[in-house]
N, C-alpha and C positions, 0 to 999 in steps of 0.2 A: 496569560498562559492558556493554551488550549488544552481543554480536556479530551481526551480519544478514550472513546468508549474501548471495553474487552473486544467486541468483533474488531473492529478498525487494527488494533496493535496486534492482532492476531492475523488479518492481512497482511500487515506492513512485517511480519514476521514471516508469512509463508512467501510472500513477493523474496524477501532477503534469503529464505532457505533456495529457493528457486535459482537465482541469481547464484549463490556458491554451487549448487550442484551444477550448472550450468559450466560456470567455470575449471570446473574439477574436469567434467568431460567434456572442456576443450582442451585442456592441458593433455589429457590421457587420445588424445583423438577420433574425439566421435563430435565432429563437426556440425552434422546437420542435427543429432539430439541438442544439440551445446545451444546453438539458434534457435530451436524449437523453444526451450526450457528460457532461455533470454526474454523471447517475446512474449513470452506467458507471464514471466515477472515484472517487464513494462508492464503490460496489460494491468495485470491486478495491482501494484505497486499505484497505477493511475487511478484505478476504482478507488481505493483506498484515499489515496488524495484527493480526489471528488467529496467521498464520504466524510472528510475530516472538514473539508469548505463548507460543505451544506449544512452539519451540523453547528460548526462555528457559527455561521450566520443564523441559524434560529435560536440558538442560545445569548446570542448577541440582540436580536430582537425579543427574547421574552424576557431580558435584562434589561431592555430598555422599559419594556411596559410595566417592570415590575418597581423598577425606581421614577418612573416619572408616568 
């Protein structure tokens, strides 16, 4: 299991708030905010995902040093 630190789930929380307001005002018609607010939630949803790979691997590597 991977641990995510508070920042990380806290990303992966503002990325998912992003994404519904996005989609709120695409429903409601405001198009270009709805794509603006979309690609801000890739964006950081990806950061987030970087965050969560790089820490997995050196928690992975100081698990290794630490049992062998």
């Amino acid at each position: 299991m991977v641990n995510i630190t508070i920042q990380e789930a806290k990303l992966y929380g503002f990325a998912f708030t992003l994404a519904i307001v996005a989609l709120i005002a695409a429903v409601l018609g405001f198009g270009g905010l709805a794509g603006s607010l979309a690609n801000i939630a890739m964006i950081v949803f990806v950061a987030a995902l970087i965050g969560t790979i790089i820490f997995f691997a050196l928690g992975w590597k100081a698990a290794k040093k630490i049992i062998g």
